[in-house]
MARBAFI-346120 format. One line per 5 residues: number of its first residue (from 1); their letters; for each residue x negated, y, z negated of N, C-alpha, C. Coordinates in Angstrom, 3 decimals, always signed. Atoms other than C-alpha are relative to their C-alpha. Layout:
<pts>
NUM) a) X/Y/Z/X/Y/Z/X/Y/Z  ...
</pts>
This chain:
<pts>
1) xxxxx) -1.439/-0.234/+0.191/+0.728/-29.111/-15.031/+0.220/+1.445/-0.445  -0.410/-1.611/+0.136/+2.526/-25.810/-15.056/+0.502/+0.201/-1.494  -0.540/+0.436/+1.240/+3.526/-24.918/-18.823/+1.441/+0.856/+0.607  -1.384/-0.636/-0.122/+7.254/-23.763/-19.131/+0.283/+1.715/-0.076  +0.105/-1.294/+0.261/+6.236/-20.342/-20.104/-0.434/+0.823/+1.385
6) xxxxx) +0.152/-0.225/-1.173/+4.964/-19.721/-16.823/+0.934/+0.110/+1.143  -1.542/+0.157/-1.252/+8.252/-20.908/-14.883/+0.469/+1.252/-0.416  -1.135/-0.806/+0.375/+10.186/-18.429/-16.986/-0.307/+0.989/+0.315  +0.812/-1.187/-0.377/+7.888/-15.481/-16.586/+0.213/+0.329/+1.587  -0.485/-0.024/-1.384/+7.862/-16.316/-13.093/+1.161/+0.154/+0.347
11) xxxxx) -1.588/-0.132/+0.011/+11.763/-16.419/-12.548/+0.226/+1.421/-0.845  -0.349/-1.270/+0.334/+12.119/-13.644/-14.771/-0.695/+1.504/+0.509  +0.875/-0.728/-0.777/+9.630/-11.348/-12.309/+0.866/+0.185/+1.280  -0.516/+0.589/-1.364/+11.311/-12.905/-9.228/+1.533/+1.213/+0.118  -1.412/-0.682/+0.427/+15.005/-11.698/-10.916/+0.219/+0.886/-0.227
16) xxxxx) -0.100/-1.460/+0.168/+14.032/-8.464/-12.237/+0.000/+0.852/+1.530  +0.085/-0.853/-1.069/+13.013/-7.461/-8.662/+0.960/-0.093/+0.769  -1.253/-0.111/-1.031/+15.864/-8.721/-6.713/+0.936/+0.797/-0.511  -0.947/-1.077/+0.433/+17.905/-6.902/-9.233/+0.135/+0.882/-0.113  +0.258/-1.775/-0.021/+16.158/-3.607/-9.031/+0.178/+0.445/+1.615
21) xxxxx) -0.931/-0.369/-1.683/+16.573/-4.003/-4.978/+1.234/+0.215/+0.218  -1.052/-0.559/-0.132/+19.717/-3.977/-5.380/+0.816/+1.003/-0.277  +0.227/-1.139/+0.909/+19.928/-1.056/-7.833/-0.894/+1.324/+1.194  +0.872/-1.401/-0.669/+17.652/+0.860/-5.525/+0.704/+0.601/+0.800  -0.209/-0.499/-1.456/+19.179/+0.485/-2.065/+0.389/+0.916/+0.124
26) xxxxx) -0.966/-1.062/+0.131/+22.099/+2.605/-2.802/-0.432/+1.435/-0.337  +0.624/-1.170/+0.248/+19.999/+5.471/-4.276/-1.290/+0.460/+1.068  +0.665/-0.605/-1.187/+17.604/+5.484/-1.298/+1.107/+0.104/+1.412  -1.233/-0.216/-1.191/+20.322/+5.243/+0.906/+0.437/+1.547/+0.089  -0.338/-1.483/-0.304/+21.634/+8.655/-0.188/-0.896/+1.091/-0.002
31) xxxxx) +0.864/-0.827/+0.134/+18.283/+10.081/-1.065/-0.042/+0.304/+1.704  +0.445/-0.145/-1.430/+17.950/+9.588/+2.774/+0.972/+1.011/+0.561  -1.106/-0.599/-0.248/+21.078/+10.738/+3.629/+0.229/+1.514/-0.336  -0.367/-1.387/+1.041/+20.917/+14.012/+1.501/-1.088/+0.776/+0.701  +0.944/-0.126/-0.083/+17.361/+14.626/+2.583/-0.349/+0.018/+1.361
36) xxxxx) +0.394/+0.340/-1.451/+17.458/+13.618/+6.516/+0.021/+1.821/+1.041  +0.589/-1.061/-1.012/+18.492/+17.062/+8.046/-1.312/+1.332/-0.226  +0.439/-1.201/-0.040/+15.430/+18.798/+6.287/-1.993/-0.604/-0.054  +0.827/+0.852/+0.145/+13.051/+15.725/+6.037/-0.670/-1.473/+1.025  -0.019/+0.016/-1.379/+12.189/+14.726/+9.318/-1.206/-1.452/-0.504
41) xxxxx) +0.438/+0.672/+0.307/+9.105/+12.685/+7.464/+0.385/-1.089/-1.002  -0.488/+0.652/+0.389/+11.117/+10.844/+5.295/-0.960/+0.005/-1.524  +0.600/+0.176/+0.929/+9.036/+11.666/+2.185/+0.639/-0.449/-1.536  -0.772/-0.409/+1.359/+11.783/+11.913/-0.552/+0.675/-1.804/-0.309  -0.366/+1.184/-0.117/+13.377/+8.431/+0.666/-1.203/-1.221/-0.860
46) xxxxx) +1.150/+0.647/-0.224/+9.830/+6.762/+0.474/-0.515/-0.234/-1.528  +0.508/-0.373/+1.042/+9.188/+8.316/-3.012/+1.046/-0.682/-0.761  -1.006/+1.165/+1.307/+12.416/+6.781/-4.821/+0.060/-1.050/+0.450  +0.274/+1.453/-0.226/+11.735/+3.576/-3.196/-1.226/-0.452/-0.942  +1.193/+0.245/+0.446/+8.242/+3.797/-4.648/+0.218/-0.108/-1.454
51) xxxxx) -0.336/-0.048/+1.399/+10.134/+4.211/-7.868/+0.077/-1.408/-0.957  -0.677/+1.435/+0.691/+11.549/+0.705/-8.416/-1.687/-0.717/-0.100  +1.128/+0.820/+0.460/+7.895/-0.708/-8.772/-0.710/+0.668/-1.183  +0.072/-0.538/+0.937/+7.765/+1.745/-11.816/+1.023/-0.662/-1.525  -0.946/+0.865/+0.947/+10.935/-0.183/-13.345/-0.433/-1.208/+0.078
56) xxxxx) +0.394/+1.313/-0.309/+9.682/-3.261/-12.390/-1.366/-0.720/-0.765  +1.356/+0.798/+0.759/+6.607/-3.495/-14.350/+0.468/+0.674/-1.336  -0.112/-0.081/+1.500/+8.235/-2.055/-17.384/+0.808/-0.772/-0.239  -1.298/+1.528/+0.027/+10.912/-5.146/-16.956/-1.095/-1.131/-0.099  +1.153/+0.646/+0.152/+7.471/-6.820/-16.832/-1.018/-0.176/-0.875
61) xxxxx) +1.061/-0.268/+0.921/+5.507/-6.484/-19.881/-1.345/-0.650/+0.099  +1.429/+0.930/+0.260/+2.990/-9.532/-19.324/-0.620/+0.622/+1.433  +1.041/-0.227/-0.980/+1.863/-7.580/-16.146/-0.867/+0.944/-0.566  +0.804/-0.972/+0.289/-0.753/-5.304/-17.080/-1.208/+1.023/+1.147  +0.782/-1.028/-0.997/-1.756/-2.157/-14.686/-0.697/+1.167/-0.648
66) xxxxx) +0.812/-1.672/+0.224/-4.352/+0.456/-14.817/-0.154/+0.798/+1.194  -0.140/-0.808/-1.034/-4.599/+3.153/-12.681/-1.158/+1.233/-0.493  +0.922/-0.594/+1.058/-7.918/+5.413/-13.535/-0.493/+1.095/+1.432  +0.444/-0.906/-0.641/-9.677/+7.866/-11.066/+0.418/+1.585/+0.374  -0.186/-1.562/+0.047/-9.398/+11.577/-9.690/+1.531/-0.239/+1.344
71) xxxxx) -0.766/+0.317/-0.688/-6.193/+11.842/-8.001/+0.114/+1.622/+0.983  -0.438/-0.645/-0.769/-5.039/+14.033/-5.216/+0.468/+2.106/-0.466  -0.590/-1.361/+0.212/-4.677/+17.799/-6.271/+1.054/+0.716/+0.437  -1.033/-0.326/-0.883/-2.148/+18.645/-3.581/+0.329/-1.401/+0.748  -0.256/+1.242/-0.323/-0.531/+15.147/-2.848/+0.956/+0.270/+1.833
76) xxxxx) -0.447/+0.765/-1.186/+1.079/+16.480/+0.660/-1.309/+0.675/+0.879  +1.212/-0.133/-0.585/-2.532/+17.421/+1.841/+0.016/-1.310/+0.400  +0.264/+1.756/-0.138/-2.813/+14.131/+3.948/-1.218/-0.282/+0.298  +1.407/+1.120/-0.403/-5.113/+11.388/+3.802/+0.255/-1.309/+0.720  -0.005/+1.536/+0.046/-5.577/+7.976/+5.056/-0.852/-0.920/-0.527
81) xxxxx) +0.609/+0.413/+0.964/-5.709/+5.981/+2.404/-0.428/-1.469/+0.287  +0.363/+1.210/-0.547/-7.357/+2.724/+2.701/-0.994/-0.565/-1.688  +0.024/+1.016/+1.526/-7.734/-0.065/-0.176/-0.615/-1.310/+0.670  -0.038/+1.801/-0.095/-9.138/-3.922/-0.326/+1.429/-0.585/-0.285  -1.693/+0.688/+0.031/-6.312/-6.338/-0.270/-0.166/-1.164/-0.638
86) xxxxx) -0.023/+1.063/+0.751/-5.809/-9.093/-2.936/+1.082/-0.926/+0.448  -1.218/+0.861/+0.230/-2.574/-10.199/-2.774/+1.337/+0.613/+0.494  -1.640/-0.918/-0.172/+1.409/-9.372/-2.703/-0.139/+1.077/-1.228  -0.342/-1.037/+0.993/+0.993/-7.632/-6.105/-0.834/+1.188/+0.555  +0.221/-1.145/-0.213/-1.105/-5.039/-4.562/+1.534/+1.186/+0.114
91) xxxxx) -0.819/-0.979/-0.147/+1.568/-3.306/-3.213/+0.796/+0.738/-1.360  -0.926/-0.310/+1.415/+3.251/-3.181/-6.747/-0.627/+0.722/-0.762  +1.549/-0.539/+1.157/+0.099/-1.866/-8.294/+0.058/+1.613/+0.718  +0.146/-1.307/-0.515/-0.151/+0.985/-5.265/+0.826/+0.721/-0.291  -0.754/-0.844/-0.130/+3.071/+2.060/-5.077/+0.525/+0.878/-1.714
96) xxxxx) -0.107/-0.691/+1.418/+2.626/+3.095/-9.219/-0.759/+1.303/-0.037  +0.758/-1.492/-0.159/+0.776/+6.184/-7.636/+0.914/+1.446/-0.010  -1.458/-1.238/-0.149/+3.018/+9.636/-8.380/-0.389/+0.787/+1.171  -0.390/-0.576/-1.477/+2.829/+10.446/-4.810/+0.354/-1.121/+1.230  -0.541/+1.017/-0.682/+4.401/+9.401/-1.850/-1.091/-0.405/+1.284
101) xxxxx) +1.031/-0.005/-0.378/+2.400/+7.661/+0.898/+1.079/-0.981/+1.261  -0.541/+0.379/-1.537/+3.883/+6.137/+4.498/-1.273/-1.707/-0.153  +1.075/+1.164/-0.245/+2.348/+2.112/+4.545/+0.733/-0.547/+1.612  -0.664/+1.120/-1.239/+2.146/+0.068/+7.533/-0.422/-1.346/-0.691  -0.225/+1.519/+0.621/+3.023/-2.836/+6.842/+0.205/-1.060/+1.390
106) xxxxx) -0.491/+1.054/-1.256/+3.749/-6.491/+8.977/+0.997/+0.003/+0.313  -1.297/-0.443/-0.423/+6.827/-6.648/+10.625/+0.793/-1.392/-0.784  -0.577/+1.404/+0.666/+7.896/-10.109/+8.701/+0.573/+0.967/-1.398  -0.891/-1.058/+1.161/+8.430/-7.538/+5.759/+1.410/+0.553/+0.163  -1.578/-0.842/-0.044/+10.967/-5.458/+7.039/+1.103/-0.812/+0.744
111) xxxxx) -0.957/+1.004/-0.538/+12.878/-8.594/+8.444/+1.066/-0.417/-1.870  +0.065/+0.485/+1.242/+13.403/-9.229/+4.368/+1.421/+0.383/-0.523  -1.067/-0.980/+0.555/+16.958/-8.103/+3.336/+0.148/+0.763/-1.263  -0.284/-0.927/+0.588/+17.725/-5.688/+1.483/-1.381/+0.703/-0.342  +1.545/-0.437/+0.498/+13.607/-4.791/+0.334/-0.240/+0.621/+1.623
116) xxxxx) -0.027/-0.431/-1.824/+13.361/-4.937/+4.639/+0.599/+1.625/+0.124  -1.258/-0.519/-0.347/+16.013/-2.582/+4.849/-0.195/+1.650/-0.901  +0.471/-1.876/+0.823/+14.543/+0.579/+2.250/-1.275/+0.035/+0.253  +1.217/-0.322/-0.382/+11.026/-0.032/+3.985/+0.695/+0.614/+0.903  -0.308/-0.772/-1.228/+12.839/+1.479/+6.934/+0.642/+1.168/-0.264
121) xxxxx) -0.749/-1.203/+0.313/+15.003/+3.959/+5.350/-1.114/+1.331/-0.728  +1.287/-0.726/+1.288/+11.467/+5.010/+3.256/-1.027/+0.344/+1.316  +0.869/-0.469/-0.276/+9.816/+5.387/+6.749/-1.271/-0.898/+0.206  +1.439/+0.651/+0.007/+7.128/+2.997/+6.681/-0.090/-0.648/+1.571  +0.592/+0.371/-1.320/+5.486/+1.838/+9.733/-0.222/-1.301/+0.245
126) xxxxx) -0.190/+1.571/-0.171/+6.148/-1.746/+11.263/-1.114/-0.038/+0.629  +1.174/-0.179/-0.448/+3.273/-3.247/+12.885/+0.053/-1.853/+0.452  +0.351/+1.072/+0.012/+3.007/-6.667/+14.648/-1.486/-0.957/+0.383  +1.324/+0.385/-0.210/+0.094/-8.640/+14.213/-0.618/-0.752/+1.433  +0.528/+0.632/-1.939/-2.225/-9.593/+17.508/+0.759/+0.586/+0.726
131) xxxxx) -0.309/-0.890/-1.459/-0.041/-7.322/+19.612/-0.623/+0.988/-0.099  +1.430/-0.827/-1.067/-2.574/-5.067/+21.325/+1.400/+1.681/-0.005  -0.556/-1.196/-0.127/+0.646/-2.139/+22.188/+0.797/-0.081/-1.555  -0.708/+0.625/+1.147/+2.302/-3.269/+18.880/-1.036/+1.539/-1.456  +0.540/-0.545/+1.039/-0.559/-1.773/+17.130/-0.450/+1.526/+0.352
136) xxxxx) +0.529/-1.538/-0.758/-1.588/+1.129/+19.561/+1.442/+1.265/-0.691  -1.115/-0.535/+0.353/+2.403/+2.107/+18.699/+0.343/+0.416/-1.436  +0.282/-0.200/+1.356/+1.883/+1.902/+14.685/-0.841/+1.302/-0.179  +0.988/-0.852/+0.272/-1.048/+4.527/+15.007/+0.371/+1.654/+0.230  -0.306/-1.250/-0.087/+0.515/+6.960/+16.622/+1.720/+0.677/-0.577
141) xxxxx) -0.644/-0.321/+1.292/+3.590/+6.657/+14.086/-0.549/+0.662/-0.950  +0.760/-0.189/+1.352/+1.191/+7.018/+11.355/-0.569/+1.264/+0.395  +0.324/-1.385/-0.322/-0.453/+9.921/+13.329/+0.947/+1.375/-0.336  -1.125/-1.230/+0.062/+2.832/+11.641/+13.723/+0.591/+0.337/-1.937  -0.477/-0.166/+1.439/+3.316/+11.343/+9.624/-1.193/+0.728/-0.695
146) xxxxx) +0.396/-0.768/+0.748/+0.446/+12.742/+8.787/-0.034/+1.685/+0.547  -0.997/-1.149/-0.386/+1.378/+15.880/+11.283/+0.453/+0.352/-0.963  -0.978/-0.622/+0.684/+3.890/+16.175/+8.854/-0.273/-0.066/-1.533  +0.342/-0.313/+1.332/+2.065/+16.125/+5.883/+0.251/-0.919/-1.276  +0.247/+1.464/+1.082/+2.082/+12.676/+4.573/-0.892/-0.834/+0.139
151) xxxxx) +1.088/+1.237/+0.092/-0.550/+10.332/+3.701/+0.269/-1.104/+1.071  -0.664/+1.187/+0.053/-0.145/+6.986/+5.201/-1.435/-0.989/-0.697  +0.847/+0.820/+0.906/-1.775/+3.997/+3.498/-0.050/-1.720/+0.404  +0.246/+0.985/-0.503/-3.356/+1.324/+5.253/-1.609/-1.566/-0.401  +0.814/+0.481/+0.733/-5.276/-1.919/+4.108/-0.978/-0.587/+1.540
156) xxxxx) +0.667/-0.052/-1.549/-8.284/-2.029/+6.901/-0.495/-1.095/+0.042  +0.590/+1.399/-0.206/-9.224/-5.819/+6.118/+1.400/-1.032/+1.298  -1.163/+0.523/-0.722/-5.662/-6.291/+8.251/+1.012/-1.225/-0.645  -0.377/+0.498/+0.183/-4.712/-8.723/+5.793/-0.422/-0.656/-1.619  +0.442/+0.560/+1.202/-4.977/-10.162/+2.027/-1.551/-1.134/+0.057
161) xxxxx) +0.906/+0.549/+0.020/-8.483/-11.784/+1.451/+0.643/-1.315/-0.308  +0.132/+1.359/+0.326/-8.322/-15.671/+1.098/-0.960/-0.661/-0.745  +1.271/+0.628/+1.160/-11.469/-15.994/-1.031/-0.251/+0.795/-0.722  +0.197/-0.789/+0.751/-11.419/-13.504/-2.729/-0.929/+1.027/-0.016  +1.029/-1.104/-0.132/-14.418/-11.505/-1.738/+1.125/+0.916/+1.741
166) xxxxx) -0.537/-1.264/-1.415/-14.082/-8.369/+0.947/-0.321/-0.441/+1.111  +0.047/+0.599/-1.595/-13.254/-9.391/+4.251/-0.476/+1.396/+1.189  +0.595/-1.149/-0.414/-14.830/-7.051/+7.068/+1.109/+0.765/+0.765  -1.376/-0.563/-0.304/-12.827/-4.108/+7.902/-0.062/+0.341/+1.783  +0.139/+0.106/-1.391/-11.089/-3.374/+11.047/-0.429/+1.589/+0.444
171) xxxxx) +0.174/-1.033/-0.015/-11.181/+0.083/+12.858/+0.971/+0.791/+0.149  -0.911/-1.359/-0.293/-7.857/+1.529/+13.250/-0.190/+1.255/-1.194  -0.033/-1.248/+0.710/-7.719/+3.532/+10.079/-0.556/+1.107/-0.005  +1.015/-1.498/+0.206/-11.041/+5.111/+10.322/+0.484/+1.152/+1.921  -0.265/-0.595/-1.150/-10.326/+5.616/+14.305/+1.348/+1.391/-0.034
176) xxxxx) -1.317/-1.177/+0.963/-6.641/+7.296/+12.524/-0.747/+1.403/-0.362  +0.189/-0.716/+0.895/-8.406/+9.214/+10.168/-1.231/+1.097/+0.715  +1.437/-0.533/-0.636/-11.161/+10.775/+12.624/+0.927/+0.725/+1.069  -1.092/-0.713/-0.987/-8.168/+11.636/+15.481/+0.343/+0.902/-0.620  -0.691/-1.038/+1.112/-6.356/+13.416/+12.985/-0.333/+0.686/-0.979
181) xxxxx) +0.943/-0.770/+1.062/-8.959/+14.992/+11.130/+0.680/+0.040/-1.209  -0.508/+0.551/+1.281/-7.946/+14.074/+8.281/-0.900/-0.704/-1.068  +0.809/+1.112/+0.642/-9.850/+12.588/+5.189/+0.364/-1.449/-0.339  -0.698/+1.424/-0.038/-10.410/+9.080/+4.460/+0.193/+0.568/-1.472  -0.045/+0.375/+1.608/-8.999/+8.426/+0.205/-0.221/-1.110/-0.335
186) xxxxx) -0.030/+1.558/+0.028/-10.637/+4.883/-0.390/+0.339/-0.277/-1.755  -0.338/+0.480/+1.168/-9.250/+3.093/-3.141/-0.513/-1.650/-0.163  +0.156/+1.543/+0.366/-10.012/-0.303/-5.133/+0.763/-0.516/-1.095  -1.024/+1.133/+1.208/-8.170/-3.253/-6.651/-0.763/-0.864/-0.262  +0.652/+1.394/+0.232/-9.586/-5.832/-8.619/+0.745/-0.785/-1.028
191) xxxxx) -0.429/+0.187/+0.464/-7.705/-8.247/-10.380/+1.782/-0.734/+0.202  -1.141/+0.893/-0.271/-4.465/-9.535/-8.363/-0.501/-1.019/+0.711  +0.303/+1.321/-0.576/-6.144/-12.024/-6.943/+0.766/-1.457/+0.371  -0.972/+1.572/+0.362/-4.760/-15.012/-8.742/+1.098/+0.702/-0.221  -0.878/-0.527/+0.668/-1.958/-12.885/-9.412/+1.439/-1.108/+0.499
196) xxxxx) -1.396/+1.142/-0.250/+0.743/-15.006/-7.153/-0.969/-1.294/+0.504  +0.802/+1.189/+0.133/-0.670/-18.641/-7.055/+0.672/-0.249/+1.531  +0.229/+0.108/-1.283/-1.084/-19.549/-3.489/+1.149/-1.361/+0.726  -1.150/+1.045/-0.320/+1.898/-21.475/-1.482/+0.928/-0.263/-1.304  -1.032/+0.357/+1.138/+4.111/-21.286/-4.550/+0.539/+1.752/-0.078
201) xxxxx) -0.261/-1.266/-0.029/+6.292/-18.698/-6.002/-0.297/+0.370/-1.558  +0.427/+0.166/+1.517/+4.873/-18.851/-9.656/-0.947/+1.025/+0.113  +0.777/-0.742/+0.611/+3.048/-15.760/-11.231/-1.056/-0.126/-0.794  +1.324/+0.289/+0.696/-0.227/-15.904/-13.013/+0.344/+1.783/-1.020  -0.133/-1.230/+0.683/-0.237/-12.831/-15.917/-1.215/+0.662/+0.957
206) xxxxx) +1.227/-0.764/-0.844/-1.681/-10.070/-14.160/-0.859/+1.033/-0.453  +1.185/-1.279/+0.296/-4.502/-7.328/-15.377/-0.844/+0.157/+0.734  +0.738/-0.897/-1.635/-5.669/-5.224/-12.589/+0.131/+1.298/+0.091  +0.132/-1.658/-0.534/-6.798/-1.905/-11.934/-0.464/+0.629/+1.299  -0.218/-0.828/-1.228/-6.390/+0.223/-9.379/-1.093/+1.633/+0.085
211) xxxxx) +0.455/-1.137/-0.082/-9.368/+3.126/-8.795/-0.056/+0.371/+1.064  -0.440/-1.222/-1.088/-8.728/+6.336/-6.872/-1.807/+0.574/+0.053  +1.110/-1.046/+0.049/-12.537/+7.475/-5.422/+0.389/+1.064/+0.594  +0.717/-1.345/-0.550/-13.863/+10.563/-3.975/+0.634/+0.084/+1.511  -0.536/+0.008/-1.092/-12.015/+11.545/-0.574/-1.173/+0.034/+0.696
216) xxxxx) +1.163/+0.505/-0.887/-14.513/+10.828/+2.497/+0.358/+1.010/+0.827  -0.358/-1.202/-0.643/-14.625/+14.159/+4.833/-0.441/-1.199/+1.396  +0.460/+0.221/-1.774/-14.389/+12.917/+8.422/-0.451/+1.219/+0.846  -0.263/-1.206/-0.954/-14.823/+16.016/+10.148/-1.723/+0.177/+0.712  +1.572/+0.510/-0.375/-18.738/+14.854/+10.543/-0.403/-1.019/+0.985
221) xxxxx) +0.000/+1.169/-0.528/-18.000/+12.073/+12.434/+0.747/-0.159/+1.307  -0.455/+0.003/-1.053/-17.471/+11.771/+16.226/+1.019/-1.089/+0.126  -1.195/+0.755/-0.251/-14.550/+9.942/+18.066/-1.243/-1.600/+0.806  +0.884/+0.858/-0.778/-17.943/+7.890/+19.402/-0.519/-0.795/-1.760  +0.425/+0.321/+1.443/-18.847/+7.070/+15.301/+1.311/-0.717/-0.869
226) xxxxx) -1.086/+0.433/+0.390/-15.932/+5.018/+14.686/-0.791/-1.136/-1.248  +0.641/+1.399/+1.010/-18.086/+2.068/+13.127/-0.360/+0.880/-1.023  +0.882/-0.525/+0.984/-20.439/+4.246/+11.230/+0.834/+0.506/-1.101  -1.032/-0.574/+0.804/-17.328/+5.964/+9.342/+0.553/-1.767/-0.677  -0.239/+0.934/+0.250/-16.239/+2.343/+8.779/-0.436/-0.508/-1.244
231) xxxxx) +0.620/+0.472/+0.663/-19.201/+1.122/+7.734/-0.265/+0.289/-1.690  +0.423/-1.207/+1.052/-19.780/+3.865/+5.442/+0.965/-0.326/-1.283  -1.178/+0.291/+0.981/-16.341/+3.373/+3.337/-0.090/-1.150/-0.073  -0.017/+1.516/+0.213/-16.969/-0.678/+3.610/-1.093/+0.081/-1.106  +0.742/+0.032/+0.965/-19.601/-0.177/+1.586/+0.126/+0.702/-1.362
236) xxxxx) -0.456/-0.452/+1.585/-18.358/+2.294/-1.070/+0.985/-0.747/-0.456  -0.752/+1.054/+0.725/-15.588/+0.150/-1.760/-0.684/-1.151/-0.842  +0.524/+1.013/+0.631/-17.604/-2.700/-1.985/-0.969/-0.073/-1.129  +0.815/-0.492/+0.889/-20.131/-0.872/-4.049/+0.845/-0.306/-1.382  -0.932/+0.558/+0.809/-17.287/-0.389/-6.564/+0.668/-0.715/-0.755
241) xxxxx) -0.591/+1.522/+0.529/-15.554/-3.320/-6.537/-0.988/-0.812/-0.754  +0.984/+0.734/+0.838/-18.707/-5.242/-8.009/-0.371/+0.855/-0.929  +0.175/-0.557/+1.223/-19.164/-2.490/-10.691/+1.679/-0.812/-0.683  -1.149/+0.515/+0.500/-15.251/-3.416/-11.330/-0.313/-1.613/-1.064  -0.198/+1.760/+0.267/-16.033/-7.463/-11.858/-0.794/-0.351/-0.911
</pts>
């Protein structure tokens, strides 16, 4: 049995965020608006969207985030960043990074009102799953953003783990990150796991940290070395992550 303290927590998580979506829209709306004829990448939009998951965990006290590693020296030097995937709270955990970063995301997201509706105004990259041109069309979005001198930030397991260990990754990112010469930035989460309890909408208290490694130079690595670049970052993550646990 669920105790009561749990419902409320939950509901009061649920409420803070619908109420900071609504609080946001309007201020990414004009950030966009203010920002569109000189911001072609949509960075400024993207960045006060990324904001409200800054109010959102201080409306949150029982969540508990860390955030620890070497971060970015010049944040519009782009990377493609690539993380393990726990849960929904990831995203809440990433976007507490003070730079801005272009995600692709599923396209069931940005169907979402009003949250839907400032992933698009912020720029982020739709993406439907199992379509073959769906995803060819995401890449070379994400290509054209880092052109312009934004990260984007993609989770290469294609989807939240279900058991909790690291699921094997796919290859667009590194294939991304090797086109566009560009470095990889791998990151790790450990700790949202249980964070939203599975088929329900009930919260579990969360304590999870978020580490920023060592950027990964592609510029070593042929357009024929797609795995090996893969492999390579599947394993420092995973390295990681079991120091984490």
């Amino acid at each position: 049995m669920k105790s009561p303290a749990k419902y409320l927590l939950s509901a009061w998580s649920w409420f803070t965020f619908g109420l900071l979506c609504a609080i946001w829209l309007p201020a990414v709306g004009i950030t966009f608006l203010i920002t569109r004829p000189f911001d072609r990448s949509r960075y400024w939009p993207g960045f006060v969207f990324r904001r409200l998951t800054v109010a959102h965990r201080f409306l949150n006290p029982h969540w508990k985030f860390k955030i620890s590693g070497v971060f970015p020296a010049n944040p519009r030097n782009p990377y493609v960043v690539v993380c393990n995937h726990q849960s929904f709270v990831d995203m809440l955990l990433i976007s507490q990074l003070p730079w801005e970063m272009k995600w692709m995301s599923k396209q069931s997201l940005f169907k979402v009102p009003v949250a839907g509706w400032m992933l698009r105004l912020a720029g982020d990259v739709e993406i439907r799953r199992g379509d073959a041109r769906s995803a060819l069309k995401a890449l070379r979005l994400c290509q054209d953003k880092l052109e312009q001198k934004v990260s984007v930030m993609m989770f290469p397991e294609g989807t939240r783990s279900r058991s909790g260990e690291l699921a094997e990754f796919k290859d667009g990112a590194f294939k991304l990150a090797i086109e566009a010469g560009v470095p990889i930035l791998p990151m790790v989460l450990n700790g949202t796991y249980n964070a939203l309890t599975p088929n329900s909408w009930t919260f579990n208290q969360v304590k999870a940290e978020l580490r920023v490694l060592d950027p990964i130079d592609t510029s070593v690595y042929s357009r024929k070395e797609v795995s090996l670049l893969r492999q390579h970052v599947q394993g420092v993550i995973a390295g990681e992550l079991a120091k984490m646990n």
